[in-house]
N, CA and C of each residue as an Amber inpcrd file, in Angstrom:
protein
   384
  13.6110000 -13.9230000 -13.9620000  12.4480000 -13.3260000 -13.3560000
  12.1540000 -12.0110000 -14.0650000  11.0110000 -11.5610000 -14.2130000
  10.4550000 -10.7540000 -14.9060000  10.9640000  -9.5760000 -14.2070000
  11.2930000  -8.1580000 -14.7570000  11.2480000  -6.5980000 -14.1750000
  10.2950000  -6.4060000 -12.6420000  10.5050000  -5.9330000 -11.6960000
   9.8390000  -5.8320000 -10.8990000   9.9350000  -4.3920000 -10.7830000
   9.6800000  -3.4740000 -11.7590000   9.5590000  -2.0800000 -11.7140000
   8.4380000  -1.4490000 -11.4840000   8.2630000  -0.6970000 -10.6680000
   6.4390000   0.1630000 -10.3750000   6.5970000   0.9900000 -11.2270000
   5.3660000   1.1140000 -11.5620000   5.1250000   2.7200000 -12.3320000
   3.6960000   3.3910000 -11.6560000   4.0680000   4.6400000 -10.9230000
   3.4860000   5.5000000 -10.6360000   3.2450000   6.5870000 -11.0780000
   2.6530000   7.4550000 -11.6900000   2.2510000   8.8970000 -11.6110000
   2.8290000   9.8330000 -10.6070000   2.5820000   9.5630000  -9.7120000
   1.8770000  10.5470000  -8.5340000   2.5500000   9.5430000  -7.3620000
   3.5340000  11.2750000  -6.7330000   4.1230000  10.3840000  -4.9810000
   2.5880000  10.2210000  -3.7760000   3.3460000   9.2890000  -3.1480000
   1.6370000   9.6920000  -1.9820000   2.0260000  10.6650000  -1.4900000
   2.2490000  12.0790000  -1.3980000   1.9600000  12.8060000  -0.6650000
   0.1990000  12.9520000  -0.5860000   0.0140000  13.8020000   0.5070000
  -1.5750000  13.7350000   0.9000000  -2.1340000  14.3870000  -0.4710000
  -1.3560000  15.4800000  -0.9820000  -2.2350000  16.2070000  -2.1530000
  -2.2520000  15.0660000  -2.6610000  -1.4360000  14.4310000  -3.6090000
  -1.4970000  13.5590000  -4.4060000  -2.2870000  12.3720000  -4.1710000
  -2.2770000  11.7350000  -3.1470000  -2.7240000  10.6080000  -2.4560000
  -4.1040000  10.4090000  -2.5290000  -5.1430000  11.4320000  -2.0500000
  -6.5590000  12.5430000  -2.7300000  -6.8110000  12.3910000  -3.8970000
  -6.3910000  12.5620000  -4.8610000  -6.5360000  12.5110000  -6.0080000
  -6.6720000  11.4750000  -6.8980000  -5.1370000  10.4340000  -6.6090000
  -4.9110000   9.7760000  -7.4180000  -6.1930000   8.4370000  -7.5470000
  -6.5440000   7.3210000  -8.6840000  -7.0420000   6.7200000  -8.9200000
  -6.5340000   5.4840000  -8.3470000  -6.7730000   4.9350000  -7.0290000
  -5.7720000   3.0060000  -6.8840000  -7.4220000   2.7560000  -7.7310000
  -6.8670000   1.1600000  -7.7440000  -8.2320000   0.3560000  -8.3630000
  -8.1200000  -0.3770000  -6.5010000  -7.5890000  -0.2810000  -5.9740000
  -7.4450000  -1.2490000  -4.7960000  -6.6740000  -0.1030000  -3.8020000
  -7.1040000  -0.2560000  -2.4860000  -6.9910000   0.4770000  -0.6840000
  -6.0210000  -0.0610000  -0.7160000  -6.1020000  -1.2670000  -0.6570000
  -5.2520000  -2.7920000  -0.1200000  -5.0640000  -4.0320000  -0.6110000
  -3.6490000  -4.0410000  -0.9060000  -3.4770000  -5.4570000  -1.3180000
  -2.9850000  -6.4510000   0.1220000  -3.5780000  -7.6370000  -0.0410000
  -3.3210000  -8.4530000   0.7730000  -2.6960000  -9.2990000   0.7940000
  -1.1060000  -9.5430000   1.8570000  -0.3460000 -10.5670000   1.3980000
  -0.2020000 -11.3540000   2.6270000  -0.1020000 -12.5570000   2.4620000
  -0.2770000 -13.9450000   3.3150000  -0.0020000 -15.5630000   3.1080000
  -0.2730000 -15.8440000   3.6960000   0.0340000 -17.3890000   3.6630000
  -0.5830000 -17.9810000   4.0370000  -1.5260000 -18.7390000   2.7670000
  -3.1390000 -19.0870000   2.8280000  -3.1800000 -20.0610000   4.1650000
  -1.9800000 -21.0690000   3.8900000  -2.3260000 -22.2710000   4.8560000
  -2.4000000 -21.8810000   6.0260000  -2.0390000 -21.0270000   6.7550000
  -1.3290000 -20.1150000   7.6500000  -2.8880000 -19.4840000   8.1670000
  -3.0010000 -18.6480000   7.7520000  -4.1150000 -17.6460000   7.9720000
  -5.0300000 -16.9940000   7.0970000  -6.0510000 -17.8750000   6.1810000
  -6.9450000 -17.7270000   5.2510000  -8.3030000 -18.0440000   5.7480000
  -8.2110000 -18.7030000   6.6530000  -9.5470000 -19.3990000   7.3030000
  -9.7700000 -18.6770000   8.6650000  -8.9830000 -17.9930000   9.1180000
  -8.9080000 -17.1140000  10.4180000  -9.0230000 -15.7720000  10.3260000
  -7.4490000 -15.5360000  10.5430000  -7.5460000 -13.9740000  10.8050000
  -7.2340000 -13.3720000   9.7790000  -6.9850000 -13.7370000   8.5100000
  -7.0480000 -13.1650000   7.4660000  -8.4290000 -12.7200000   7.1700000
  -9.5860000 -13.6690000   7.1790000 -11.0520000 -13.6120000   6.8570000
 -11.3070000 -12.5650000   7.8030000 -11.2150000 -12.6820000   8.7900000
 -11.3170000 -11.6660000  10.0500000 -11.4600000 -10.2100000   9.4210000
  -9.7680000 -10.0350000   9.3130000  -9.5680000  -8.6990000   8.9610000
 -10.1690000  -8.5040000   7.4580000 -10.3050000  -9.1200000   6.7880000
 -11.0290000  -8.5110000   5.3740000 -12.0280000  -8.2300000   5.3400000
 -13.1340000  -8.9160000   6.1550000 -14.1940000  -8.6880000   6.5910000
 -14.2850000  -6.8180000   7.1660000 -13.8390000  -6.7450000   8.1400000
 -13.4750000  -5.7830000   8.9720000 -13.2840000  -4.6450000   8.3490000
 -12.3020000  -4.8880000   6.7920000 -12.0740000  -4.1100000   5.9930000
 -13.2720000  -3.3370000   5.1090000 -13.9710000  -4.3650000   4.7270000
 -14.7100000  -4.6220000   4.0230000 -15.9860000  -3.6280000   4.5000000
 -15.9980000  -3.9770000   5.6300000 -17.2890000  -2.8340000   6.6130000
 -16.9050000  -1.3880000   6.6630000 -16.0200000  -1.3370000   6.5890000
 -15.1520000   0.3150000   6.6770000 -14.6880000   0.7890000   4.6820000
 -15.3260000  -0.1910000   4.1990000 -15.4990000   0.3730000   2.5640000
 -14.3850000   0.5690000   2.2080000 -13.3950000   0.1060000   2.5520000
 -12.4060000  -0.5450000   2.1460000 -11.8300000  -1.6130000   1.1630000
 -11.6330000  -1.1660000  -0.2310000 -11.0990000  -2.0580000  -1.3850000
 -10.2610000  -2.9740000  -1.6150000 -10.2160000  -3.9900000  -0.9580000
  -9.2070000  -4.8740000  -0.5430000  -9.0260000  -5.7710000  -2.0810000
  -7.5890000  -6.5310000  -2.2390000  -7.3040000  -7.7160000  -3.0170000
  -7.2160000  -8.4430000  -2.5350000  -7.2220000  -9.7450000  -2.2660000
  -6.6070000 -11.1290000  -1.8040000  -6.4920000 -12.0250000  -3.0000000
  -5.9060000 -12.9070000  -2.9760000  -5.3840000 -13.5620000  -4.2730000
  -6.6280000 -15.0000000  -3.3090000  -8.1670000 -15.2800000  -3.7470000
  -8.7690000 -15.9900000  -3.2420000  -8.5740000 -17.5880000  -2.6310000
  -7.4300000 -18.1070000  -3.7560000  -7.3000000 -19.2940000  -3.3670000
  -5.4510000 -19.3010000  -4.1860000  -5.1550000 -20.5510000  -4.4410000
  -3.8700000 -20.3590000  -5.0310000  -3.9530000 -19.7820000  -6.0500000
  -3.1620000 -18.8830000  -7.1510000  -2.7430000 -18.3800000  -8.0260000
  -3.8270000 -19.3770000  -9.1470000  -4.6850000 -19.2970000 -10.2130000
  -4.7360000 -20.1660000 -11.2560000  -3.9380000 -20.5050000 -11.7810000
  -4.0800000 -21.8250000 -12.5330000  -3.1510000 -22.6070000 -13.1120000
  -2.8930000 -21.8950000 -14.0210000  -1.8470000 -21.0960000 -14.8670000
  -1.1880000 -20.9320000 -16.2850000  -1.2950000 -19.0760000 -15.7900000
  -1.7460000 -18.7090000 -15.0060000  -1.7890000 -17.0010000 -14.7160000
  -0.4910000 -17.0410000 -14.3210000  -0.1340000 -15.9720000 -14.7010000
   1.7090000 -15.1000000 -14.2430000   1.4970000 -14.4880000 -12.4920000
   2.7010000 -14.6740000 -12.0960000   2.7560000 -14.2310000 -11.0470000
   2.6210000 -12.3520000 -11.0700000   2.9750000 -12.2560000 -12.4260000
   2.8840000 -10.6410000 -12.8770000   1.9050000 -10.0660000 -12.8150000
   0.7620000 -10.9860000 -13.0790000  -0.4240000 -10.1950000 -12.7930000
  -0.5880000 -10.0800000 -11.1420000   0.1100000 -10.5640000 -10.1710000
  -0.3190000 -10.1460000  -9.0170000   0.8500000  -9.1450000  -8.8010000
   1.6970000  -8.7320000  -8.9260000   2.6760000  -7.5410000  -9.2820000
   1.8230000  -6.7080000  -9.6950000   1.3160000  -6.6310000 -11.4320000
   0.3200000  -5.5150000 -11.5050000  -0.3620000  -4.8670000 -10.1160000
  -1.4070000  -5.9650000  -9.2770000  -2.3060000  -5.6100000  -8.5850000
  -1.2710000  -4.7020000  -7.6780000  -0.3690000  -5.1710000  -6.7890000
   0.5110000  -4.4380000  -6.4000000   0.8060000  -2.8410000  -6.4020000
   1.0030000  -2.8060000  -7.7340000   1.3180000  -1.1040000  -7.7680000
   0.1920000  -0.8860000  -8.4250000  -1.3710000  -1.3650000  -8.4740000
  -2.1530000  -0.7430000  -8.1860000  -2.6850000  -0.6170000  -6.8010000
  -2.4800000  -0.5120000  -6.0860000  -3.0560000  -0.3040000  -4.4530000
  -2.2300000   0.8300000  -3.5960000  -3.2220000   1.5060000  -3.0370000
  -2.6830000   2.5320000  -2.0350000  -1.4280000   1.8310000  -0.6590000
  -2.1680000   0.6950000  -0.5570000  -1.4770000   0.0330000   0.8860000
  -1.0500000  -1.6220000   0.7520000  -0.0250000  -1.8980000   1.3700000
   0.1110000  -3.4490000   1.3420000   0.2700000  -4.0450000   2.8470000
  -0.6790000  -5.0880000   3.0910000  -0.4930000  -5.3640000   4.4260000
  -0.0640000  -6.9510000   4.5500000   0.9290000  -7.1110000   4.7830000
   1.8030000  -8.3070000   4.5790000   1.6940000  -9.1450000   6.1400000
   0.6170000  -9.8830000   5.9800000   0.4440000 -11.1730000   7.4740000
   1.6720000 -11.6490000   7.2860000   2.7800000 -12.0000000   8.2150000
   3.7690000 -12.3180000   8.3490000   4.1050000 -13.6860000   9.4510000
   3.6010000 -14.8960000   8.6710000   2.7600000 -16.2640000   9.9090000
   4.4870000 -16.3590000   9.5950000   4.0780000 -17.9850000  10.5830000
   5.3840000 -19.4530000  10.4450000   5.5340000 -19.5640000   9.5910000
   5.0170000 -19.7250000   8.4620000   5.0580000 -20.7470000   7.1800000
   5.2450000 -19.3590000   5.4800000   5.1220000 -18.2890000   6.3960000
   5.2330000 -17.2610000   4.6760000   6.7020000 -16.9950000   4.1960000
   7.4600000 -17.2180000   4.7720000   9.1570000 -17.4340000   4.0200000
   9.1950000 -18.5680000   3.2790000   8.3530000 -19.8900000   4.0710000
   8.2970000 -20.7800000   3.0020000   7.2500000 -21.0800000   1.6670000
   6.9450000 -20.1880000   1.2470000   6.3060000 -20.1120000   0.0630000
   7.1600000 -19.1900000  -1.0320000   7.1610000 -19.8170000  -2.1550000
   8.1600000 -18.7520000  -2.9050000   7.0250000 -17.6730000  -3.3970000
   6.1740000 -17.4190000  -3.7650000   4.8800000 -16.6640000  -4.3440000
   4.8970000 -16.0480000  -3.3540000   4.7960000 -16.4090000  -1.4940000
   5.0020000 -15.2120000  -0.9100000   6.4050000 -14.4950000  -0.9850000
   7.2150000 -14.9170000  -1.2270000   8.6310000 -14.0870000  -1.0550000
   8.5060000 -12.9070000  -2.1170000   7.9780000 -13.6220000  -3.7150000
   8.0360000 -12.7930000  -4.7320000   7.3640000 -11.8200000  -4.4780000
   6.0850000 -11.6480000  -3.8720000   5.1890000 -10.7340000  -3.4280000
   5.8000000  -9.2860000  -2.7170000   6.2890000 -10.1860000  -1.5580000
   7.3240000  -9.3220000  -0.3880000   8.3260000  -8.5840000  -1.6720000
   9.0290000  -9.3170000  -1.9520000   9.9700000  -8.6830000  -3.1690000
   9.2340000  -6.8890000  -3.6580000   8.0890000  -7.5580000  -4.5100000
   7.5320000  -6.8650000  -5.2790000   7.3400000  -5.5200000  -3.9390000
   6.6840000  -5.7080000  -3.0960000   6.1350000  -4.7340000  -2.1700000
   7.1840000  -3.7510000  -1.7500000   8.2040000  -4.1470000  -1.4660000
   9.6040000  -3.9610000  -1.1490000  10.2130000  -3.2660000  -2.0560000
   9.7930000  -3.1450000  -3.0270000  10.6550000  -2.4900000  -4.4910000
   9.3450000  -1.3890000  -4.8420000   7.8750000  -1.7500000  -4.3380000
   7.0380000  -0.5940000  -4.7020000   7.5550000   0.5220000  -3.7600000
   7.5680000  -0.4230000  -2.4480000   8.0150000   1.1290000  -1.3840000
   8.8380000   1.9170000  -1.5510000   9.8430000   1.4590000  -1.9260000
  11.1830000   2.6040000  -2.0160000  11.1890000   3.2200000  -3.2420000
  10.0140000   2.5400000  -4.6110000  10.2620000   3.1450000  -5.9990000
   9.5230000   4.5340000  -5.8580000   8.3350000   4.0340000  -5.4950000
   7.2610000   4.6590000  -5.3920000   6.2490000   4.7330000  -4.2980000
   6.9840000   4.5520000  -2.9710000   6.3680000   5.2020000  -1.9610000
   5.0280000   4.4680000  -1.7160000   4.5600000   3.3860000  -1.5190000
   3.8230000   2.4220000  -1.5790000   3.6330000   2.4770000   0.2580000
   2.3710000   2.2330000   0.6970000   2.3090000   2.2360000   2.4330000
   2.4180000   0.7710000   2.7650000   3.1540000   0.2660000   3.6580000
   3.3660000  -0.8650000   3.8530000   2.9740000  -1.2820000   5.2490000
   1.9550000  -2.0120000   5.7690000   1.9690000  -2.0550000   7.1600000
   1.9250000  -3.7010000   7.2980000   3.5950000  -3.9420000   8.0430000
   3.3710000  -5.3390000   8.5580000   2.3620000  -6.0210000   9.5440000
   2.2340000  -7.1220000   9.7710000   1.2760000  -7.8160000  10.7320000
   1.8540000  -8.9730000  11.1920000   2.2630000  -9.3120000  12.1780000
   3.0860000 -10.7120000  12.6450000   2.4130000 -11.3890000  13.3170000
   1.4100000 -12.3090000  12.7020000   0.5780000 -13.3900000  13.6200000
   1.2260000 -14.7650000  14.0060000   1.1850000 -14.4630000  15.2810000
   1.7020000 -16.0390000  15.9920000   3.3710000 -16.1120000  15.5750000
   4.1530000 -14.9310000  15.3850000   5.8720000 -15.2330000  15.3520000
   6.3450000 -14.0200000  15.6110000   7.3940000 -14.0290000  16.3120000
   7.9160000 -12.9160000  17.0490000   8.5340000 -11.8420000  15.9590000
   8.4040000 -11.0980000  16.2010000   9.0790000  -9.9580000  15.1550000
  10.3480000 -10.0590000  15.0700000  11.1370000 -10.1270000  16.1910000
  12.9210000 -10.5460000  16.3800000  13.3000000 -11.8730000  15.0780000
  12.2290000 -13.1490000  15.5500000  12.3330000 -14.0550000  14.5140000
  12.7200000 -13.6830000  13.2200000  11.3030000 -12.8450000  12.8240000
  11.2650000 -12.1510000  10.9720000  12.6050000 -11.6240000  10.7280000
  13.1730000 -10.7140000  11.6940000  14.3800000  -9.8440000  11.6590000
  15.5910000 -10.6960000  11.3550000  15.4620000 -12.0640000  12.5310000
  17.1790000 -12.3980000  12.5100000  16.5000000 -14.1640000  10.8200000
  15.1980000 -13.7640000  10.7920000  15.2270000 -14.8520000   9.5030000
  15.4680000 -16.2840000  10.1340000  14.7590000 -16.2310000  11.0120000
  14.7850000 -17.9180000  11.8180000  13.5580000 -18.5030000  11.6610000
């Protein structure tokens, strides 16, 4: 598997945070089958009205694109908001994602706000 290293400039502190250039508010992570047609659309929408720069990876990954380029997008974005359905442990593209998000936060201070639709948070925790 490829380096999953961020490179940042600039910690978010608020000075910094002000300043710095994301190309993206928000990257969006999910599990299309799950919640792409619902409350994913929902909230992007939502986002979207409040001028808010969102990513979503639109449909599956294209055929022959690197999963790296959605890493790139990654540590370009201020925030990652990770829908956390039934079915997103079982996707490996979502795990790598989580990975990636997980290694921006602690490298480089990346805002992470979970979302647990339709599964108990205890679940996510004990990995059932």
């Amino acid at each position: 598997m490829a380096s999953m290293k961020c490179k940042r400039e600039s910690s978010l502190s608020p000075s910094s945070s002000s300043t710095r250039q994301w190309k993206y508010d928000v990257f969006l992570s999910f599990r299309g089958e799950d919640t792409r047609n619902n409350f994913t659309d929902h909230l992007y929408v939502a986002l979207q009205r409040k001028d808010i720069l969102i990513f979503r990876d639109e449909e599956e990954l294209e055929k022959g694109k690197s999963i790296s380029e959605l890493f790139k997008t990654i540590e370009e974005s201020q925030f990652a908001i990770i829908i956390l359905s039934k079915n997103y442990a079982s996707s490996t593209w979502c795990l790598d994602e989580l990975a990636k998000i997980v290694k921006c936060r602690e490298e480089m201070g990346l805002i992470v706000l979970p979302i647990f639709y339709d599964v108990d948070p205890t679940d996510v925790r004990k990995q059932t």
